[in-house]
C-alpha positions in Angstrom: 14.1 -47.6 20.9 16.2 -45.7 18.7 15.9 -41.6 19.2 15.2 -39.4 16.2 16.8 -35.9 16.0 14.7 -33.4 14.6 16.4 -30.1 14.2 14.4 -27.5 14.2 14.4 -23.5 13.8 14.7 -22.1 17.4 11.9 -18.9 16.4 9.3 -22.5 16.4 10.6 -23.3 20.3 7.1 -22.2 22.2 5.0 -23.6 19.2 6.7 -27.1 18.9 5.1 -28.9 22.2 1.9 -28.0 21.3 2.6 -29.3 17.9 3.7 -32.3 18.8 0.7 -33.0 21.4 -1.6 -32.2 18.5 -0.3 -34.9 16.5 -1.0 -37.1 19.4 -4.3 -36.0 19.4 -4.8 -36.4 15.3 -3.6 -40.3 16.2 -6.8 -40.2 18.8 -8.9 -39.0 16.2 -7.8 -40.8 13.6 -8.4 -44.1 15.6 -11.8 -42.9 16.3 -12.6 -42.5 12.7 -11.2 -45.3 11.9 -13.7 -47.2 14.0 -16.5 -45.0 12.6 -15.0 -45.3 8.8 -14.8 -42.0 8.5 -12.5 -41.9 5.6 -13.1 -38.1 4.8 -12.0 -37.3 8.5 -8.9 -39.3 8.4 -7.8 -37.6 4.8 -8.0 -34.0 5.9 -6.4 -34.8 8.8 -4.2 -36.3 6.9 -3.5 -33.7 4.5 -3.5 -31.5 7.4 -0.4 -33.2 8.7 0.8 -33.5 5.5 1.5 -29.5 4.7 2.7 -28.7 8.1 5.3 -30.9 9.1 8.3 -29.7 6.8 7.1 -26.1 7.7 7.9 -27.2 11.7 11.0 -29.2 11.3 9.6 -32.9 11.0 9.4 -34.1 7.7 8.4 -37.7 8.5 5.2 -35.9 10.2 4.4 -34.6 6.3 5.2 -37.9 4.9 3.3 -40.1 7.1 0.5 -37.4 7.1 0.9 -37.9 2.7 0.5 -41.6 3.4 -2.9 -41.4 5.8 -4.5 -39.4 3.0 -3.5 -41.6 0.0 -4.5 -44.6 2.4 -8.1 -42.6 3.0 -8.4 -41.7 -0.4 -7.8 -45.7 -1.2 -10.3 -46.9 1.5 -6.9 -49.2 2.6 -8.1 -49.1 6.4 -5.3 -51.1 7.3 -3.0 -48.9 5.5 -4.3 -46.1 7.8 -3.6 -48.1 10.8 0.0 -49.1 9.6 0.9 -45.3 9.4 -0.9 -44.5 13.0 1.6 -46.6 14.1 4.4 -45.2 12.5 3.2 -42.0 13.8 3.1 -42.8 16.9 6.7 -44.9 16.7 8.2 -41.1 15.2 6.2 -38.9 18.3 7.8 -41.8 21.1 11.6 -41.4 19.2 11.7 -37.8 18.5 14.2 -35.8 20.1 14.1 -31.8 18.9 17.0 -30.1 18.9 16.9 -26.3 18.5 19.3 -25.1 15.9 21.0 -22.1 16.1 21.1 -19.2 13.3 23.8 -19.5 11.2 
């Protein structure tokens, strides 16, 4: 599997694992509202994902987070479940890499 570098501002260091262990746990309960079709769930989570990615470093997170929320919006349940997987592809290949100030 090919690693992703995600560099990131060093000031995030202490907040990034929990951020990324969240995003583990949106994919949980997305997954769980999927099999509930709880499409208003999966778009604020989405959207949720969607405004703080960038802000931490990881733009795919705010791009696949776009994509959930569009899907939801769409009721495209198997639209949902392609991004999941992307998701979780990008959480298993990311490697963060602490930048230094300039």
């Amino acid at each position: 599997m090919k690693k992703i570098i995600a560099h990131v501002d060093p000031d995030l260091r202490e907040l990034i694992p929990g951020y990324l262990q969240n995003r583990r746990k949106d994919i949980k309960a997305i997954d769980a509202a999927l099999k509930s079709a709880d499409l208003v769930k999966i778009r604020t989570l989405g959207h949720s994902m969607k405004g703080s990615g960038g802000g931490y470093g990881f733009m795919p997170i705010s791009v696949i987070g776009a994509a959930i929320e569009k899907a939801a919006k769409e009721k495209a349940p198997n639209d949902i479940q392609i991004h999941l997987n992307e998701l979780l592809s990008y959480l298993d290949s990311v490697s963060v890499v602490y930048d230094l100030p300039s």
